[in-house]
N, C-alpha and C positions, 0 to 999 in steps of 0.2 A: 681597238675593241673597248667597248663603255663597261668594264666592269670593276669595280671597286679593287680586286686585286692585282692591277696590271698597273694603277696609278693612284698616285695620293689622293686625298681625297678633293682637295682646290684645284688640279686638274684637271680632274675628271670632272668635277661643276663649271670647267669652265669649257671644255670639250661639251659638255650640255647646254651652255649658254651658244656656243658655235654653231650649233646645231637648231638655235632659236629656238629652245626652252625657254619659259618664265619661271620664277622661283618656285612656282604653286609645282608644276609639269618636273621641274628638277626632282625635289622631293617626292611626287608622287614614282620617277622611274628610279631611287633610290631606295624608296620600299618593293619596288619590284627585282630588284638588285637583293635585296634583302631575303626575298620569298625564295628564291634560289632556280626560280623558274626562265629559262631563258625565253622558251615562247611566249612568255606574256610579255617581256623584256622586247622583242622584235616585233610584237602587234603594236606595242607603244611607239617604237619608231617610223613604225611602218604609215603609222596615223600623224606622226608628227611630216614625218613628209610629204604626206596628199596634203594637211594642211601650208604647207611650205611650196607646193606647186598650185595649189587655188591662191596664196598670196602672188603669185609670178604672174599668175595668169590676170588676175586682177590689176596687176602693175603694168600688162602687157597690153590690158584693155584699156587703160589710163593714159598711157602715151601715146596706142592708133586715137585716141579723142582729143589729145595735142595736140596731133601733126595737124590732122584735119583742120582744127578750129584755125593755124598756122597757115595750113595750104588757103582754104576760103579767104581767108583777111590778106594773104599773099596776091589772092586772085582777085582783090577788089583795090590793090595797086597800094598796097602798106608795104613796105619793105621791114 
């Protein structure tokens, strides 16, 4: 659970860096820790990982455009 009382406080930044937080996103769900609100605490993450599935997805379109460029030059007799 990401909230201040369950861990120190270097664990828990680093539980947020695991999570692929930047220091700006760390800080900002630390004030939300702070505000005592959990729902806004869980829209924050909730946003931190669609952005964390549009990076996958972006990674995923990145390598079908390897294989491809691999297959093609495969199939013009490059090993």
């Amino acid at each position: 659970v990401l909230d201040l009382e369950s861990k120190n406080e270097k664990e828990f930044r680093r539980k947020l860096r695991d999570c692929g937080c930047s220091s700006k996103q760390t800080e900002e769900y630390l004030e939300l820790v702070e505000s005592g609100k959990p729902e806004d605490q869980i829209g924050f993450l909730k946003r931190r990982r669609n952005e964390a599935l549009e990076e996958l997805h972006n990674a995923s379109k990145q390598i079908y455009c390897i294989d491809f460029c691999i297959y093609e030059l495969q199939n013009k007799g490059v090993k």
